[in-house]
Structures are given as structure tokens and as C-alpha cells.
C-alpha positions in Angstrom: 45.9 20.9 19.0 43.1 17.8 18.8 40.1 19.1 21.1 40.9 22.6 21.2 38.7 25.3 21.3 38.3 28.7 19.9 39.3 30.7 22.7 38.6 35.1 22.8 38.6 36.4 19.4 40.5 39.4 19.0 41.3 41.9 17.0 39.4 43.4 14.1 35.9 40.6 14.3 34.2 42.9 11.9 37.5 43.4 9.4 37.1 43.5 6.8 32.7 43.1 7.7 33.1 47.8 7.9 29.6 49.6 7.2 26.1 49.0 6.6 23.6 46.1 6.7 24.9 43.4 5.3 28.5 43.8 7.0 26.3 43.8 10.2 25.1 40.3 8.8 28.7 38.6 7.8 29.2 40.0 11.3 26.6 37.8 12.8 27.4 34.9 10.6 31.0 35.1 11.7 29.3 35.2 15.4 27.1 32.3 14.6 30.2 29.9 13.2 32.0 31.0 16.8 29.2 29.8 18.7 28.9 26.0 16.7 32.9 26.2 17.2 32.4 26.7 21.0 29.9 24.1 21.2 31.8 21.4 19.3 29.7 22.0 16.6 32.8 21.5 14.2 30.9 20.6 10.6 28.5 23.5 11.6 31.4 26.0 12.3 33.4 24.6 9.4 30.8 25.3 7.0 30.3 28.5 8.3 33.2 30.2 7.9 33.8 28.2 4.5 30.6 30.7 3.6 32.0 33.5 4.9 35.2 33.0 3.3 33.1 32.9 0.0 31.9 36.1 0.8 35.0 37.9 2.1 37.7 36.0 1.2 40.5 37.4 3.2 38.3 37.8 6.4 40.9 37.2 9.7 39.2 35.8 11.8 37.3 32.9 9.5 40.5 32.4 8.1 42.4 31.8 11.7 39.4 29.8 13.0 38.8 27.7 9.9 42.7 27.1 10.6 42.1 25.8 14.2 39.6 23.4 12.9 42.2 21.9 10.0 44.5 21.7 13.0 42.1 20.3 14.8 41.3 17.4 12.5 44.8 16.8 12.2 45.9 18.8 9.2 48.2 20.8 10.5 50.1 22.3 7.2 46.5 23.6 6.3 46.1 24.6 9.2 49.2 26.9 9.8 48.5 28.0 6.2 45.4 29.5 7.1 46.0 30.5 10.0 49.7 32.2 8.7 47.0 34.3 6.6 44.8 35.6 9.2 48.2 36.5 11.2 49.0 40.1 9.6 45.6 41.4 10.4 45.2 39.8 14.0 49.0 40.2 15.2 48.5 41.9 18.4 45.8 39.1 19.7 47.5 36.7 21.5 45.3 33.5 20.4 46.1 33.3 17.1 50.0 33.1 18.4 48.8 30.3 20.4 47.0 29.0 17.9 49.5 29.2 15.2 52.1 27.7 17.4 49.4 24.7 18.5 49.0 23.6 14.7 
């Protein structure tokens, strides 16, 4: 999985982030952490969605993306861990099967 990159997030991006302002602003955070993923930015993202996760510990989508990067650096049981979390809530989106199966 070395090198990968978060590819189309799917499924429920503002799940558990549901309502007023400040789910609008985990929303952007969790948008933000994307972005430094995308760009390589891996401590950036990391850090990010370490944050989020502090703030909505369950969130999918931090939790399956946080899982790429533990892949990524070569942890791979974290990385299934996590991202074996994030799977009941993002089961119909095909990149965290890919994913899941690349850690």
C-alpha cells in the first residue's frame, strides 16, 4: 500500500458531523485532512484526523483514512484495525474495500 493515496471518499463524509455549525466545521476539517492526504501532506493529514477523531471518535471516514496512512507507513495490523472500524458505516464504498484489502 506504500505511496497510496486517498482515492473518492464515499459514503456518509458528514456521519456522524449531522446538523448545525460546528458539524459544518468537523466537516471542513475532515475536508482539509483529505486535501494534505492528497497532496502528500501525510503528518499534516495524520494530525488531522487524529483531531477529528478526538472530537468524534467513531467518525468513518477519519478512521478509514487515518488507516491508509498506518498502512501506508507500513503498519499494516493498525491499519486494517482502523480501517475494519470505519467498514460498517462505509460498506457500500468501494475504496475502503480496496483499501482494507491493500493494508
Amino acid at each position: 500500500m506504500t505511496g497510496a493515496m486517498p482515492g473518492r471518499v464515499e459514503g456518509p463524509l458528514d456521519h456522524p458531523l449531522r446538523g448545525g455549525p460546528e458539524e459544518a466545521k468537523l466537516a471542513a476539517e475532515l475536508q482539509a485532512a483529505i486535501e494534505h492526504h492528497k497532496a502528500g501532506r501525510i503528518d499534516k493529514a495524520e494530525a488531522s484526523y487524529r483531531k477529528l477523531l478526538k472530537k468524534v471518535p467513531h467518525q468513518p471516514n477519519a478512521l478509514h483514512l487515518l488507516g491508509v496512512i498506518e498502512a501506508q507507513r507500513g503498519n499494516a495490523a493498525r491499519g486494517v484495525e482502523l480501517i475494519s472500524q470505519a467498514l460498517p458505516a462505509l460498506e457500500k464504498a468501494p475504496q475502503i474495500h480496496l483499501d482494507l484489502g491493500g493494508a
